[in-house]
C-alpha positions as CSV (number, residue, x, y, z in Angstrom):
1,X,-67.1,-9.8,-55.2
2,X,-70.4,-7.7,-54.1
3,X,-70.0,-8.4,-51.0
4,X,-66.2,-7.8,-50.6
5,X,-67.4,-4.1,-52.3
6,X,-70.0,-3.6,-49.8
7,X,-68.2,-4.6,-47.1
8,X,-65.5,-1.9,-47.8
9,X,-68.1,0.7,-48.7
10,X,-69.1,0.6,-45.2
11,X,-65.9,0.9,-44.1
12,X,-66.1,4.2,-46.0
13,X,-69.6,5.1,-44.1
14,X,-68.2,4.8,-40.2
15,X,-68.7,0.9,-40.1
16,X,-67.6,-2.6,-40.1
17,X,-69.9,-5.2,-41.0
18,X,-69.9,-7.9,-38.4
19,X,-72.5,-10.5,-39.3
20,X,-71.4,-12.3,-42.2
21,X,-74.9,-13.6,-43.4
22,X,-76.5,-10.3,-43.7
23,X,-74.0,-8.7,-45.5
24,X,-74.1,-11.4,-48.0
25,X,-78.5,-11.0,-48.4
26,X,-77.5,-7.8,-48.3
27,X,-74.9,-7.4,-51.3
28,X,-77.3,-9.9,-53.1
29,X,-79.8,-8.3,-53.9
30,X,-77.3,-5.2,-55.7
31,X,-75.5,-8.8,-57.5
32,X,-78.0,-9.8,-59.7
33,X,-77.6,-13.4,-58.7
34,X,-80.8,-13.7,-56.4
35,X,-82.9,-12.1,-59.0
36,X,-83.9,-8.4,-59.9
37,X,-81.7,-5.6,-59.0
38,X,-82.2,-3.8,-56.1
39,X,-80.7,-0.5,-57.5
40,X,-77.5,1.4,-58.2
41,X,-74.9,2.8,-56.5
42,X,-76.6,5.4,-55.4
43,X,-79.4,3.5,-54.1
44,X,-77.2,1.1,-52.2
45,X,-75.5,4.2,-50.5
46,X,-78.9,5.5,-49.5
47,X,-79.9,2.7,-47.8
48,X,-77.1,1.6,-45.8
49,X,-76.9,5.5,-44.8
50,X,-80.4,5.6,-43.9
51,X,-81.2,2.3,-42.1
52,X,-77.7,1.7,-40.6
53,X,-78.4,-2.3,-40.9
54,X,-77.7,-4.1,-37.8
55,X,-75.3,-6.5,-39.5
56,X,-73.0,-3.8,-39.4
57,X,-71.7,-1.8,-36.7
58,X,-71.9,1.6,-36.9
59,X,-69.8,4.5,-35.0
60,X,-72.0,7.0,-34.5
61,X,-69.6,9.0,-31.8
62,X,-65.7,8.7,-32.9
63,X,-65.6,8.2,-36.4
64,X,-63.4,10.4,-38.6
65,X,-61.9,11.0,-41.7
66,X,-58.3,9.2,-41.7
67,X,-55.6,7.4,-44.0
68,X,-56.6,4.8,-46.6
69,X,-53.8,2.2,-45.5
70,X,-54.4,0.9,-49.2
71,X,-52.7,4.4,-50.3
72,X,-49.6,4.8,-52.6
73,X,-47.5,6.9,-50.4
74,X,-47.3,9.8,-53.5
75,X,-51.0,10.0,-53.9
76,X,-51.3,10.2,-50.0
77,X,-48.7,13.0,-49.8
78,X,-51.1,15.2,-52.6
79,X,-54.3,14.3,-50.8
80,X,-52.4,16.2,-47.5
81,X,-51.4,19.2,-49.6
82,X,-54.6,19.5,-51.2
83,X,-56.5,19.4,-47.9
84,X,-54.0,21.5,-46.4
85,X,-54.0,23.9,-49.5
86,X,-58.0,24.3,-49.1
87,X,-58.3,24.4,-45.2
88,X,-55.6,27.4,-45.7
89,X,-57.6,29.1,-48.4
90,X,-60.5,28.8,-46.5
91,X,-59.2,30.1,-43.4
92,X,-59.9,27.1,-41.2
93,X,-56.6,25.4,-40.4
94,X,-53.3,25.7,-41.4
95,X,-51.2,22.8,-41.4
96,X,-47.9,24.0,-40.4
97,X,-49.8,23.9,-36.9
98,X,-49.9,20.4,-37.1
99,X,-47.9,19.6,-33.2
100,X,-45.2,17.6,-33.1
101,X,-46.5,14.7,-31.8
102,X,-48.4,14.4,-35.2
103,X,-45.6,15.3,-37.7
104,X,-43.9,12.4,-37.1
105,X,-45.2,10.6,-40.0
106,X,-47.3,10.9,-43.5
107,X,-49.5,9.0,-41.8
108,X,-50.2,10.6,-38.6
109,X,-49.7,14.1,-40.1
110,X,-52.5,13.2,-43.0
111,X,-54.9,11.8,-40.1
112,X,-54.5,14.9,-38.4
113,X,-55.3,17.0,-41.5
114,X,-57.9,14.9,-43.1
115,X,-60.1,14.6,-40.2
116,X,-59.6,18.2,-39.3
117,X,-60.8,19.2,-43.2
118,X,-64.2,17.1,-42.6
119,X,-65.1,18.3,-39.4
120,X,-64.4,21.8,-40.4
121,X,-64.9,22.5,-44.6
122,X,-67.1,19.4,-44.8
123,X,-68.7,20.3,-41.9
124,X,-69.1,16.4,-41.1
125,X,-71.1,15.6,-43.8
126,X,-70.8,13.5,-47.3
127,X,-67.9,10.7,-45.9
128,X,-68.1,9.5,-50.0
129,X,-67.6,12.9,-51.5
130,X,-65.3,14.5,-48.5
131,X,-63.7,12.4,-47.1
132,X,-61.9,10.2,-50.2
133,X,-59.5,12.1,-51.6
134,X,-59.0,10.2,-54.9
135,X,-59.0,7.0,-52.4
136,X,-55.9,8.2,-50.1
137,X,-58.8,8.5,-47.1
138,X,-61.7,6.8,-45.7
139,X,-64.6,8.0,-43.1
140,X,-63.3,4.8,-40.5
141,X,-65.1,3.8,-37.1
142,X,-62.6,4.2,-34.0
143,X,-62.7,0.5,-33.9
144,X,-60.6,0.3,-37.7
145,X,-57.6,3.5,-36.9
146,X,-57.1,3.0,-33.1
147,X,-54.9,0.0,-34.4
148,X,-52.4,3.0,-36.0
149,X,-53.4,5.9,-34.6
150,X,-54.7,7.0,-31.0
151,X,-53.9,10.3,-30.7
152,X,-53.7,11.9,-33.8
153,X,-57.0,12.1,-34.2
154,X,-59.3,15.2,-33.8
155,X,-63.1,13.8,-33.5
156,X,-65.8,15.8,-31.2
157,X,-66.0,12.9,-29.4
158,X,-63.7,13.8,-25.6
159,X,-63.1,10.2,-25.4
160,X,-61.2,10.1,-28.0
161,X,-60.0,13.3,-30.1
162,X,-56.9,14.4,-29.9
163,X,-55.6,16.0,-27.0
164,X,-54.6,18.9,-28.8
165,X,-55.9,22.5,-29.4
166,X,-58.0,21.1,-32.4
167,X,-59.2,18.4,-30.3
168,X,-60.2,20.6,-27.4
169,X,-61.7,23.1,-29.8
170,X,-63.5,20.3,-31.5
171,X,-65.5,19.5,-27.9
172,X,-66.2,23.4,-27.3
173,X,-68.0,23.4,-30.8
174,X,-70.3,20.8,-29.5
175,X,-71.5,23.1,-26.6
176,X,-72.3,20.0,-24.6
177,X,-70.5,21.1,-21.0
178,X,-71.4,17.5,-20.0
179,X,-68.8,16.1,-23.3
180,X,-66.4,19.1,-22.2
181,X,-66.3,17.8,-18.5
182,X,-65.5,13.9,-20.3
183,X,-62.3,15.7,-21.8
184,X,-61.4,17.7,-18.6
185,X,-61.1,14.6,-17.1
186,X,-59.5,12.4,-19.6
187,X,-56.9,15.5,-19.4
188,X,-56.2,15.1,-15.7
189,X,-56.2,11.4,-16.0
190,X,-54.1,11.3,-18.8
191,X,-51.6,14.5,-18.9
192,X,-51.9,15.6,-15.4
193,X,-52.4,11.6,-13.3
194,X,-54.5,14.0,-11.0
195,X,-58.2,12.4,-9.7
196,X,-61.7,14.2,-9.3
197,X,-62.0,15.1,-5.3
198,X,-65.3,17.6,-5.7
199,X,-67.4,16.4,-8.7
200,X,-69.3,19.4,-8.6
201,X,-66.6,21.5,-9.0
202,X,-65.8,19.9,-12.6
203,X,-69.6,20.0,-13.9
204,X,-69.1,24.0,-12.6
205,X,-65.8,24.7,-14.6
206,X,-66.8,23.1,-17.6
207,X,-70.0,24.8,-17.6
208,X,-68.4,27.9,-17.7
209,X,-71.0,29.8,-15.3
210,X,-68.4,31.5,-13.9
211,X,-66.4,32.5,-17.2
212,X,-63.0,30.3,-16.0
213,X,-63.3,28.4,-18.8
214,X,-60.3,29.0,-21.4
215,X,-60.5,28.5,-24.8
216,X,-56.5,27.9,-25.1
217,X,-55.6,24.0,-24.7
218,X,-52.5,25.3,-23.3
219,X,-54.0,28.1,-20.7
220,X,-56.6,24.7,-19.8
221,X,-53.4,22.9,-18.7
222,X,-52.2,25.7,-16.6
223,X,-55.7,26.0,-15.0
224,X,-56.3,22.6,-14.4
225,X,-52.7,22.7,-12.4
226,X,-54.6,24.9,-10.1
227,X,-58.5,24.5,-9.8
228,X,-58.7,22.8,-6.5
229,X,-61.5,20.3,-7.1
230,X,-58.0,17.8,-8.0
231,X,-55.7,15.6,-5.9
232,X,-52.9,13.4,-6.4
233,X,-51.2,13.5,-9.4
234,X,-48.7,17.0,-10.1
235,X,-50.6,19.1,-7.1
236,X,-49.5,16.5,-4.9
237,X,-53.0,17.0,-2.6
238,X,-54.1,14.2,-0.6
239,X,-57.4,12.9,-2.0
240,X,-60.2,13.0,1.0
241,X,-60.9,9.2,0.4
242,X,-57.6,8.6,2.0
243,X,-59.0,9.1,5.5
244,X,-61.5,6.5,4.9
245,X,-58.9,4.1,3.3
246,X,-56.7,4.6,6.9
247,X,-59.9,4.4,8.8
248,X,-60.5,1.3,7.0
249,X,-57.3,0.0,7.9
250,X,-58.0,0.3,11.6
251,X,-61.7,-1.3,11.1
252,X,-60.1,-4.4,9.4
253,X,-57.4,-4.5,12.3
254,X,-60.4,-4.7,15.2
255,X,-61.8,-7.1,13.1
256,X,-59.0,-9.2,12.9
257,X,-58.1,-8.8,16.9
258,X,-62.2,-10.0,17.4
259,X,-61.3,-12.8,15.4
260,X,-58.3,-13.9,16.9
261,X,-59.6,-13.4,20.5
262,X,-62.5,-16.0,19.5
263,X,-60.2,-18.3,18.2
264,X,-58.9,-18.0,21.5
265,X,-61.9,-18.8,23.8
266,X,-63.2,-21.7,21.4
267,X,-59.8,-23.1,21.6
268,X,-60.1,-23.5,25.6
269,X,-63.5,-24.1,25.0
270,X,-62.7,-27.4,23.8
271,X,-59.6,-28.2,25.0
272,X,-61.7,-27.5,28.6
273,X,-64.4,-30.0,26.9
274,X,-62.0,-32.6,26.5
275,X,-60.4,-32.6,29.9
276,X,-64.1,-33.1,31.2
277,X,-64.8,-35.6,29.0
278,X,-61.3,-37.7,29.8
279,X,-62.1,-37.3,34.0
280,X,-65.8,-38.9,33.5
281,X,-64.0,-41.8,31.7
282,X,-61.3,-42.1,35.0
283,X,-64.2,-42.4,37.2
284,X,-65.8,-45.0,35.2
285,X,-62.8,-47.5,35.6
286,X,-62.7,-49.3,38.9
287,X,-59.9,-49.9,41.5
288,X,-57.5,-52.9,40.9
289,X,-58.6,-55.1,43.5
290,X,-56.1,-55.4,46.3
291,X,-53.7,-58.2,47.4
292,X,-55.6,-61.6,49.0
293,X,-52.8,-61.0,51.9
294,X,-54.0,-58.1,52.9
295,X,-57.3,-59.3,53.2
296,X,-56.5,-61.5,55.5
């Protein structure tokens, strides 16, 4: 039973315990099976928090605050309206802003708010206390809620957050123009189908040296129609590694016409090699001897 607790208790801390064996030496010694305790609750928390044991795996990037699938649907629907009744009071989100895409479901609509109300009133800290709810939510790795949810999600991580004003606003916060460039791109890719031509042109923009930077997701998508360090995709420009790709084409013709014209002269070399070989064997053979009456 300890170790079916602990195992969910990291699933509360941004983890999944992968190695069997340590998580049960682990949960043993909080059992009292294998001798003195090793402390409470408390002490068990602070020492999976702090040593992040390597019989777990631990999402340090994407992790977030999402549904409990365990949840009574009723309990679930007051943990949203309590988080979205304190992210309102507090100024930080309101929910009616929830997009569409979200409000499908309890579910996606709760993993919208819920991981919105850690990142921003619990300012990403205290998964136990913050992120709980009265056990309607749990602080999961990306590995656990991608199953249900892959884009409802608003992280600070661009690989994965939502791709959403929240989301986008959740990657500015980081100030990390390198993270900001990872969305840009996963935008492109994802909304747009548009490709990087000019690298340097994307570390530029999402630097924001020049200011071009908006902070509206939906301005971003109107800029990104336009920047022109982009091919393919809506703006319908031809990529430059086309011309090698047709350039390639005539490369791998020449080589094919070089192989065929050697196919060629070994082919007479040999038939040339046999037809020697054959007239050295007719020389070889003597005449049949003529008629006695002619030698008479």
């Amino acid at each position: 039973r300890m170790t079916i607790f602990v195992a969910r208790l990291v699933g509360h801390l941004g983890g999944i315990a992968i190695d069997h064996l340590g998580l049960m030496d682990f949960s043993a010694g909080y059992s009292g099976d294998a001798g003195p305790l090793a402390g409470d609750f408390d002490t068990m928390v602070g020492a999976l928090q702090e040593t992040h044991p390597n019989w777990a795996h631990w999402d340090f990037v994407s992790a977030a605050c999402v549904v409990d699938l365990s949840a009574l649907p009723q309990a679930l629907d007051e943990a949203v309206h309590y988080a979205c009744m304190t992210m309102r009071t507090f100024r930080t989100f309101n929910c009616a802003d929830v997009p569409p895409q979200c409000n499908g479901t309890l579910q996606t609509f709760a993993d919208y708010a819920f991981s919105i109300y850690y990142n921003d009133v619990a300012a990403g800290a205290g998964p136990l206390q913050n992120c709980f709810f009265g056990g309607s939510a749990q602080y999961a790795p990306r590995q656990t809620y991608k199953s249900w949810d892959k884009s409802c999600v608003v992280t600070r991580d661009p690989g994965s957050t939502a791709l959403t004003q929240d989301g986008y606003n959740a990657v500015l916060e980081t100030r990390d123009s390198d993270k900001v460039a990872e969305l840009i791109r996963r935008i492109l890719r994802e909304r747009l189908r548009e490709n990087i031509s000019d690298t340097h042109g994307l570390q530029q923009f999402a630097s924001n040296k020049s200011g071009d930077l908006p902070r509206s997701f939906a301005q971003l998508m109107t800029v990104l129609k336009k920047v022109p360090w982009t091919c393919a995709g809506e703006t319908h420009r031809k990529c430059s590694n086309d011309e090698p790709k047709q350039s390639n084409t005539w490369i791998w013709l020449g080589l094919a016409t070089a192989i065929g014209l050697v196919s060629v002269v070994l082919l007479y070399f040999i038939w040339d090699r046999r037809q020697r070989h054959i007239q050295g064997r007719a020389a070889l053979i003597p005449e049949r001897s003529r008629p006695i009456q002619e030698l008479s």
